[in-house]
Every structure is written in C-alpha cells, then in structure tokens.
C-alpha positions as CSV (number, residue, x, y, z in Angstrom):
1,X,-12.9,-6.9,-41.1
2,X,-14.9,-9.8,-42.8
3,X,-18.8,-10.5,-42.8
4,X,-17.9,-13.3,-39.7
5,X,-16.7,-10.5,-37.6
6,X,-19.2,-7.9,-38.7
7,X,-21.9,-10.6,-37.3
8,X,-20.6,-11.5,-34.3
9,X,-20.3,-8.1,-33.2
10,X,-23.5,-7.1,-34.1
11,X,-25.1,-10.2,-32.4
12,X,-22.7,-9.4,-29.6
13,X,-23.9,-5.2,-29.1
14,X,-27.7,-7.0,-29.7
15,X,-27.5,-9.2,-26.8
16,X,-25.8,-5.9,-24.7
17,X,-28.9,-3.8,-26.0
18,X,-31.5,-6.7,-25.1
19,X,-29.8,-6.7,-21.2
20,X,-30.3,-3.4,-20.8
21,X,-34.0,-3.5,-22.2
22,X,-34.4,-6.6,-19.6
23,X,-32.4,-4.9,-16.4
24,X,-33.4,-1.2,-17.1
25,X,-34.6,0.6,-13.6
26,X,-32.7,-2.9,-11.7
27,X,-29.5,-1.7,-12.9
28,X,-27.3,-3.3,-15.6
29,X,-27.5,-7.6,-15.6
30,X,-23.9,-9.4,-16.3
31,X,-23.0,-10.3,-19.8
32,X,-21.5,-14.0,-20.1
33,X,-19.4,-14.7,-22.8
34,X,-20.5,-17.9,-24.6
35,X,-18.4,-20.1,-27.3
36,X,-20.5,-19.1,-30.8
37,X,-20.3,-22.0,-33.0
38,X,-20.9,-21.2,-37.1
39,X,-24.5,-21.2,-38.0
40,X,-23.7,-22.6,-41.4
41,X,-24.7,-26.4,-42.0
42,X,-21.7,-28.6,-42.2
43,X,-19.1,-26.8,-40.6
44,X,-18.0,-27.3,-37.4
45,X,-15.2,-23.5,-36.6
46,X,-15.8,-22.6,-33.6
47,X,-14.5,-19.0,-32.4
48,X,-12.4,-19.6,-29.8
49,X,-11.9,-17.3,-26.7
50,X,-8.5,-17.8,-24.7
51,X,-7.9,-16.4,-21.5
52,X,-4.1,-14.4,-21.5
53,X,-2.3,-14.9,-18.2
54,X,1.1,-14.6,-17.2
55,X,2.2,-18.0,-19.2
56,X,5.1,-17.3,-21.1
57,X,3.5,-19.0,-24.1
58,X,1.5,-15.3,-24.3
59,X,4.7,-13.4,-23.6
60,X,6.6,-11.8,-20.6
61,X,4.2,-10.6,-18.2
62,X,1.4,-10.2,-20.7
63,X,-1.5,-9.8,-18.2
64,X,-0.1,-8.2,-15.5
65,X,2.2,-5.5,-17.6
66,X,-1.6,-4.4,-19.0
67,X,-3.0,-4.4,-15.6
68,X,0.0,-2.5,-14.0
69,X,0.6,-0.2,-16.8
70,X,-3.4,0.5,-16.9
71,X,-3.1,1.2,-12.7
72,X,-0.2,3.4,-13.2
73,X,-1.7,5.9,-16.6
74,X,-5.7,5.9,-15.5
75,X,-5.9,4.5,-12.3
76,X,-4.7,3.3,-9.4
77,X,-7.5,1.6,-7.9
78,X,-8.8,-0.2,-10.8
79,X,-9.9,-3.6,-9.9
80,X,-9.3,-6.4,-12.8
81,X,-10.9,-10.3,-12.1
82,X,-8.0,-12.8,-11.9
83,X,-7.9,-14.5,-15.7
84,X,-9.4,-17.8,-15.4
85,X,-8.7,-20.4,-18.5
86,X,-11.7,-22.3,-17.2
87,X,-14.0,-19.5,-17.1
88,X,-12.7,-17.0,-19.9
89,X,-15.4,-14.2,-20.1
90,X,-14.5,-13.8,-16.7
91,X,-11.1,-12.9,-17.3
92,X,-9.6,-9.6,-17.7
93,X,-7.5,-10.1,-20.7
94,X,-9.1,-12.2,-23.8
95,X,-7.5,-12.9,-27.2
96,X,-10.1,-14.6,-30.0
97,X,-6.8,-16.4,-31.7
98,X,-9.9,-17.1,-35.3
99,X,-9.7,-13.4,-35.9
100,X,-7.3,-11.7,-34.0
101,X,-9.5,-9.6,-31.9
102,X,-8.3,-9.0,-28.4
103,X,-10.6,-7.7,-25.2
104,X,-9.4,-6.0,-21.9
105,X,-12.0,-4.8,-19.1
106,X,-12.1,-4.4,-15.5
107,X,-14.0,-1.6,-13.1
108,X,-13.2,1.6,-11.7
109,X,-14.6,1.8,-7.9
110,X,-13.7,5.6,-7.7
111,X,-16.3,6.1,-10.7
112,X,-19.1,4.5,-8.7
113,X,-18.3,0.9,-10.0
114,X,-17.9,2.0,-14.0
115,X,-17.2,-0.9,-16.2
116,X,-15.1,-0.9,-18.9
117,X,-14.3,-2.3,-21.8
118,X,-11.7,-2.0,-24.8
119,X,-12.3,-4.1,-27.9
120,X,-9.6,-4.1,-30.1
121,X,-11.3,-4.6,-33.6
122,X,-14.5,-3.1,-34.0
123,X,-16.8,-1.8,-37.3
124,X,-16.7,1.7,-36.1
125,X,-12.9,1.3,-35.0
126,X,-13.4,2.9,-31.7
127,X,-13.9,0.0,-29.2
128,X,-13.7,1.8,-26.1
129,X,-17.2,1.1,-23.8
130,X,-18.1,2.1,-20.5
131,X,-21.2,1.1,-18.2
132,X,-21.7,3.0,-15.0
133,X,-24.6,3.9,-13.2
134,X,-25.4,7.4,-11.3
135,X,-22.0,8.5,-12.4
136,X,-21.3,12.0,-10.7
137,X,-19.9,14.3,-13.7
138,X,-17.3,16.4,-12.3
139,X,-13.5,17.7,-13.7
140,X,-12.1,15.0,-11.4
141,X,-14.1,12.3,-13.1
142,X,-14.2,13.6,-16.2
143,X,-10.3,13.5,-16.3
144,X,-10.1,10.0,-15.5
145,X,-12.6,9.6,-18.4
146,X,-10.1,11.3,-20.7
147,X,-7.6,9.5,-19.4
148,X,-9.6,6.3,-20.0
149,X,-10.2,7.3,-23.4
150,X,-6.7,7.9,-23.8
151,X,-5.1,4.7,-22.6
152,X,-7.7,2.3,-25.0
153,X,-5.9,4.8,-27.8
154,X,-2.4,4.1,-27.2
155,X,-3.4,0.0,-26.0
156,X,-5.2,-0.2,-29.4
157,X,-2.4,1.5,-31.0
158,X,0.4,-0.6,-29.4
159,X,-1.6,-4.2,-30.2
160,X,-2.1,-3.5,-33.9
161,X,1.6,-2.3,-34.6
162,X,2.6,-5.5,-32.6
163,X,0.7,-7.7,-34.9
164,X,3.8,-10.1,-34.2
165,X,2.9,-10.2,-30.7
166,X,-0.4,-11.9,-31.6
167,X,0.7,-13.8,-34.2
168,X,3.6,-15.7,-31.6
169,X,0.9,-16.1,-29.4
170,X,-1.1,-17.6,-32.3
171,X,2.2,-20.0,-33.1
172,X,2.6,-21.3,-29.3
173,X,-1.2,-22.0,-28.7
174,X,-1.1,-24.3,-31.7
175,X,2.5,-25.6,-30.5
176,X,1.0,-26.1,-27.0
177,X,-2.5,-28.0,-28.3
C-alpha cells in the first residue's frame, strides 16, 4: 500500500473517531463520503469513488450476486441501500478505480441496527468494521458475528485473487468515459 493510501485511511478512521467523540451518549452520527482531492500544489488527481450496480460494464450481476450471496451465508435479513451513481457513499457496493480499494456495507436489523463495513485494502489488513449500539451478546448473535467475520474473509479473499475482475472494470470505466 503506498503513503497516498496510508493517508487517506488514516484521515478517513480520524474523521470516524472525531463522530463518535461529537455523537457519543446521542448515538453514532452518519459518515458522508466526500471526493478528497490531493493536497499537493499543482496537481489536480482526484480519488474517485464509483458506485458498482448491476451494469454489465462492472460484470454480471456484480451488486446483487454480493448482496444475495451475503443474505444467503450471514443473513437473511440484511438490508443494503440501493447503489446510487449520483450519491456514491450511499451506495452499498463502492470501487476507488485510483487504488483499487473496494467497500461493501449495509445493516443487520436482527443485531439491533449493527452497521457494517468491509474495506478491502487496509494497513492492518483486516478491514472488517461493525457499529452497533446496545448490542445484546448472546450465542445466537455471536454466531452471526462469526459468521460476519467469516464472509468479509472469503469476500476479501475472492476480490484480491480476482484482481482481473477489478482491473476489467478499471478497462470499461475508462472505455465508457
């Protein structure tokens, strides 16, 4: 991972840390994913967040194989926003096409509203985050938390083997612009 990477995450988990600080005893506040634009003088790179859908430019059923597969494996109630081009950090599915980082996140009603969130490429190399509030610990919930745990492994797994995956989708955004 370079130093470009390294910062935006760690300005990313500082603004996460500095919602919590504001929101804490009001419950958690609603992150909003902004465009960053490079900080260094003369450049103009911007990292660019894409909404995947169901376009074939992103592959067969992209979106709605994750969704479907995730429903099936962890659970069946999850609830995912619908992907919005217009409105990315809205949307369920997000690929950063700069550095090949991908995010997926929805919520989990049946663990009082818990949040999560799988980041594909991280410094620590685990990107699987949760946020849930008043969350009863029990073996029921506890297994879907395993089995949470479980299904970022194998989706992390599956994305970085299938580097070609990204890379086509890489190819047809630039065909399609």
């Amino acid at each position: 991972m370079n130093t470009r990477e390294d910062d935006v995450t760690r300005d990313m988990l500082a603004r996460i840390r500095a919602i919590r600080t504001k929101n804490a005893g009001t419950g958690w506040g609603i992150i909003k994913e902004e465009k960053e634009s490079d900080k260094n003088e003369g450049e103009k790179k911007k990292i660019d967040a894409i909404a995947i859908t169901d376009d074939p430019k992103f592959g067969q059923n992209v979106l709605s194989s994750q969704i479907d597969t995730f429903r099936t494996q962890v659970e069946s109630g999850a609830q995912f926003n619908e992907a919005n081009p217009d409105k990315v950090s809205d949307s369920p599915l997000i690929f950063m096409p700069e550095t090949k980082n991908m995010v997926f996140s929805g919520t989990i009603p049946a663990l009082n509203n818990l949040k999560f969130q799988y980041v594909l490429e991280t410094n620590t190399g685990n990107g699987c985050f949760v946020w849930a509030d008043g969350l009863i610990i029990n073996k029921d919930n506890i297994q879907t938390l395993y089995k949470l745990f479980g299904f970022y492994e194998n989706w992390r797994d599956q994305w970085r083997t299938e580097a070609a995956d990204l890379d086509r989708m890489i190819q047809n955004l630039k065909d399609n612009t």
